[in-house]
N, C-alpha and C positions, 0 to 999 in steps of 0.2 A: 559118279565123279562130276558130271555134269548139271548135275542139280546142287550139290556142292559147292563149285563154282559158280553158280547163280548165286546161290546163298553169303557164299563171302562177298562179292559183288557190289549186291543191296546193300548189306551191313556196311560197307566200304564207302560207298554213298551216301549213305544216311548217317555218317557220322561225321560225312564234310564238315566243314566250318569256312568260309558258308558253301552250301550246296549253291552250283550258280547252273539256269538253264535261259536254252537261246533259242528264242523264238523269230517268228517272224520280221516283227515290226515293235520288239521289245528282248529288252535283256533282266532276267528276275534273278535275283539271290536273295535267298532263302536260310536263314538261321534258325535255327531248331534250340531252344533257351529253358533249363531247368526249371524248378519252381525255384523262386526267390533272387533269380538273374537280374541284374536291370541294366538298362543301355542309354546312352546317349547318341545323338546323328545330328548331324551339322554338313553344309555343303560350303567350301569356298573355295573358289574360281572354280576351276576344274577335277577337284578331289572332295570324294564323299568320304567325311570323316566317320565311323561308329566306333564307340566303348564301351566294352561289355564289363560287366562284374558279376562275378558267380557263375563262369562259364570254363570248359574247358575247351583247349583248342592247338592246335601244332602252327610254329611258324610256318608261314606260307609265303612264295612271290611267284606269284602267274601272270600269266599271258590269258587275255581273253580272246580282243582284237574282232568282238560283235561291232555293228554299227552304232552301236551306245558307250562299249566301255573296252579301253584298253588293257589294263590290266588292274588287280587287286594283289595287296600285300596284307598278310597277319602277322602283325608283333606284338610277342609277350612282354610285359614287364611286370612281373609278381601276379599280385591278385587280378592286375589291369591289361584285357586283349582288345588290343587295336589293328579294326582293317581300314586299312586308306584305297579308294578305288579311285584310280583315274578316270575319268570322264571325258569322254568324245566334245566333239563340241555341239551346241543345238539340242543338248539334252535335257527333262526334267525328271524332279525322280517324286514318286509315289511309294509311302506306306502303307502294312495295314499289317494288324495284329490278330491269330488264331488265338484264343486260348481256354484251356479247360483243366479242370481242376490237380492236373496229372502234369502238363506240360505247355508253353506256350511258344510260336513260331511268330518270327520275323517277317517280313515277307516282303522285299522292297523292288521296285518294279522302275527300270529307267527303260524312256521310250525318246524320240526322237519328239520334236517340239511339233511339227507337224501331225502328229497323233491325235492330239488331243483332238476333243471330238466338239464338233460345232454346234452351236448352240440352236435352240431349233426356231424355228426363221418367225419374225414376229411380224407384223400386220406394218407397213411402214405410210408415211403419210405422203402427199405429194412428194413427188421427184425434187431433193433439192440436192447442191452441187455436195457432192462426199467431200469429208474432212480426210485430209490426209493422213495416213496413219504413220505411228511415231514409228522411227527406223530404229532398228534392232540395237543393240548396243555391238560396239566393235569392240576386236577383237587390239589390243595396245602393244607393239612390239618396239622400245627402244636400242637404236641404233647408237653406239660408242667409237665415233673415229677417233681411232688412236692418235693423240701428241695433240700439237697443232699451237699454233705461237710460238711462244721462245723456244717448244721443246719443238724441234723438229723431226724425231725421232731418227730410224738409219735415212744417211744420206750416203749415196754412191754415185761418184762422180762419173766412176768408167760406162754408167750404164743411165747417167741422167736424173735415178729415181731419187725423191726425194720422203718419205715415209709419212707426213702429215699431209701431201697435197693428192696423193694415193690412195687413203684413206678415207675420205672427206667425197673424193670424186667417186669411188666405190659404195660409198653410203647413201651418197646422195642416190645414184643409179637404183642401188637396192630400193630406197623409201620410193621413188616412182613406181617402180615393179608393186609393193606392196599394197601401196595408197591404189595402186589400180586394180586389185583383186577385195579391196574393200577391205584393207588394213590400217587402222590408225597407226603413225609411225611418228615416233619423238626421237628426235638426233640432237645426244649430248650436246654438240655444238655446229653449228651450219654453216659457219667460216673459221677466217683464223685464228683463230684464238684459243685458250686453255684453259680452259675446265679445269678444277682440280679433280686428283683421282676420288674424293671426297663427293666432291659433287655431283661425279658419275654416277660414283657408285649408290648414293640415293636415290637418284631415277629408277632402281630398280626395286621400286617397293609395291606391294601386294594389291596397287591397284593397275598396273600393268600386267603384262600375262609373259612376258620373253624379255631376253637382254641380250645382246650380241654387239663386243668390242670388236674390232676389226684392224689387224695392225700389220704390219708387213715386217718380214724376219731379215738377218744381217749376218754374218761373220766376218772376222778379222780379214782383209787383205780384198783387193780389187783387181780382178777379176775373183771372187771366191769358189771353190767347191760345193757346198752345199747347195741343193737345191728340196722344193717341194712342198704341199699344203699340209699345213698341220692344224688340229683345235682342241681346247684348253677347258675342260670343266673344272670346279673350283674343289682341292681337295691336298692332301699330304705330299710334299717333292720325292713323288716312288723313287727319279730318275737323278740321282745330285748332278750330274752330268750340266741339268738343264739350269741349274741355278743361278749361274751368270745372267743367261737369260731372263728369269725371273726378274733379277734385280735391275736387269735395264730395262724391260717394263713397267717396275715398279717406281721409275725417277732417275737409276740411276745415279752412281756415287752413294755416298753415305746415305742420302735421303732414301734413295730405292734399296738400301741395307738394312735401314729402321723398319720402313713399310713392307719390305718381305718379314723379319722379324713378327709384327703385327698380324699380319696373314697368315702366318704358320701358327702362330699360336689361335688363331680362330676358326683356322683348320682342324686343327688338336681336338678344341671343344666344339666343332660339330660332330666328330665320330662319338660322342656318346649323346646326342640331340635327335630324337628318331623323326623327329617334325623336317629336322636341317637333311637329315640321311633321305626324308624321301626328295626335299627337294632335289639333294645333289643326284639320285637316282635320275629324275626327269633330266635333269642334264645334260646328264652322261648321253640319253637317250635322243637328245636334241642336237649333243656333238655329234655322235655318229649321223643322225640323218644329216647335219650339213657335212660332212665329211664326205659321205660316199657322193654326195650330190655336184660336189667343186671336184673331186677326182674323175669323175665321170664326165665331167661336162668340158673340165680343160686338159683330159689326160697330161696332169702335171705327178710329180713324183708324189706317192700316199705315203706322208710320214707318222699318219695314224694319229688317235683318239689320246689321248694322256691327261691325268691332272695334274693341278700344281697352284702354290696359293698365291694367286694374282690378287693385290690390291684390290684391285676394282670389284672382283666378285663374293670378295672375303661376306660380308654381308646381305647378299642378294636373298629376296624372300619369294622368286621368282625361278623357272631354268634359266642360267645363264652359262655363255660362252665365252670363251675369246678363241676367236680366229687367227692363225697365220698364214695368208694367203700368197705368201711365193718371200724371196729370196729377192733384197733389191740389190743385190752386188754379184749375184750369178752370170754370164754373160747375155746366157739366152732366157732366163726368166725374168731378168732385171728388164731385159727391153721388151718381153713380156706385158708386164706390167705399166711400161711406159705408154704403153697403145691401148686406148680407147676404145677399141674392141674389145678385147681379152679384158677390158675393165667393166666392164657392161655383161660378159660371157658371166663374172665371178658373181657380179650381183644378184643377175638373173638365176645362177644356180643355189646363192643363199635365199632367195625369194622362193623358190621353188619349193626349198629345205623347209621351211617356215611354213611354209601354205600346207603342204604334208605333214607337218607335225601338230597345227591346229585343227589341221578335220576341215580345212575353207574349203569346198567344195571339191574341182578337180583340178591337179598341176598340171598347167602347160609343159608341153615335151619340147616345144621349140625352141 
């Protein structure tokens, strides 16, 4: 029986797609390809793309979580299997092909940038002053303060806060934090003024790497009820509850009725978009990390993770968020909010959020 189960085992192994192993100071997967298979492999930003034809394979979404690669996903679509791997950051990747007249193996090999192996040291001429070498390429994270100009977004009197000068100071706070851990950071707008959601919503294109709106939540009446952080990946209104909301995110009045309209429908056509589904995948995965990060940091009420098709993310080619980081008509979150503190606490724990979900070295706990 126990040779048996060794037997099925192997077999179970070897019929991965792709067999993935963790080594040291590298992470390989390894596809094992019929005769007459062929593949394509392409890398952008953070996701290794391949597609196989003539191969067989079972949908897949794993967890890696090696120092090189977060997770990989297989999808089928007909003749055509596509695995998207997420990619750490600081990574390269290397190929190389087995083959012989029976069968031919894949064999792709992602290592940490610091691997690669130096080159072997050459005769140099007199001592002169070293050229500086080019700095890495950063890592582009745009910051979205929500409203700002005419739209002033929630304004509550009983408690001070006003939702576009909240926002703006909160962003600002974050891009410090960021820019100090060696984060390029682009803020839709740096003072008063308004952006359209248009506008925004372009900065989020595939030569940035993150997008994060930031806006502050409201209900009817002052003093209100409701309190607590919530964030927003771009996707179908699960919750109709929330759709008021929506629409006053979206402009508000008729206008934020049309452009919810617009969002839903390009909600719609991403669920059959397997390019659009992994990015909302990454998303989802960059809401929760700043979720647990601002509930942890300002033990404020967890109103959890949800999507919902916000204007501004309808087209993102990038993870993006939107944030609701407190209640500005609450009694005790609204004056919260109003302090400078607790405004510094929020950004510091979305910086934190960010710097953990790109792989930048190690987050401060402070």
């Amino acid at each position: 029986m126990r040779l048996l189960a060794l037997v099925l085992l192997l077999a179970t192994q070897a019929l991965a797609f792709p067999r993935v192993g963790l080594h040291e100071n590298f992470t390989r997967l390894v596809f094992d390809l019929p005769p007459g298979a062929s593949y394509e492999m392409n890398t952008e930003g953070q996701t290794l793309t391949l597609r196989f034809r003539g191969v067989k394979a079972e949908a897949l979404d794993e967890g890696v979580n090696s120092d090189q690669v977060a997770s990989y996903q297989v999808v089928i679509g007909g003749a055509l299997v596509e695995v998207f791997v997420r990619l750490k950051a600081g990574v390269r990747v290397q190929s190389s092909v087995l083959e012989d007249q029976q069968s031919k193996r894949l064999i792709v090999d992602i290592t940490k940038d610091e691997a690669k192996a130096s080159p072997a040291p050459q005769p140099k001429p007199a001592p002169a002053k070293a050229s500086p070498k080019p700095a890495p390429p950063k890592f582009v994270v745009v910051i979205d303060p929500g409203h700002g100009g005419r739209d002033p977004g929630a304004m509550a009197l009983c408690t001070g806060v006003t939702e576009k000068l909240v926002t703006l100071d909160v962003s600002r706070r974050m891009e410090r934090y960021l820019e100090a851990q060696g984060v390029q950071v682009v803020l839709t707008r740096s003072g008063d003024t308004y952006p359209t959601l248009d506008d925004r919503a372009q900065m989020a294109d595939s030569k940035k790497n993150l997008f994060i709106s930031v806006h502050v939540n409201s209900t009817p009446g002052c003093p209100g009820q409701a309190q607590g952080i919530e964030t927003y990946y771009f996707g179908e209104l699960l919750n109709p509850s929330l759709l008021e909301q929506v629409i006053r995110e979206n402009g508000g009045g008729a206008v934020g009725q049309q452009l919810t309209r617009v969002a839903r429908s390009a909600a719609q056509r991403a669920a059959s978009d397997i390019l659009a589904q992994l990015n909302l995948r990454f998303s989802r995965e960059l809401a929760y990390a700043v979720q647990r990060r601002l509930v942890q940091a300002t033990g404020a009420v967890d109103r959890g993770v949800q999507q919902a098709p916000f204007y501004v993310l309808r087209n993102a080619r990038i993870p993006a968020i939107l944030v609701e980081i407190g209640f500005a008509n609450h009694a005790i979150e609204g004056r919260r909010l109003a302090d400078p503190g607790y405004r510094e606490t929020i950004a510091r724990a979305m910086g934190q959020a960010v710097i953990g979900f790109l792989g930048v070295g190690s987050v401060a706990q402070r």
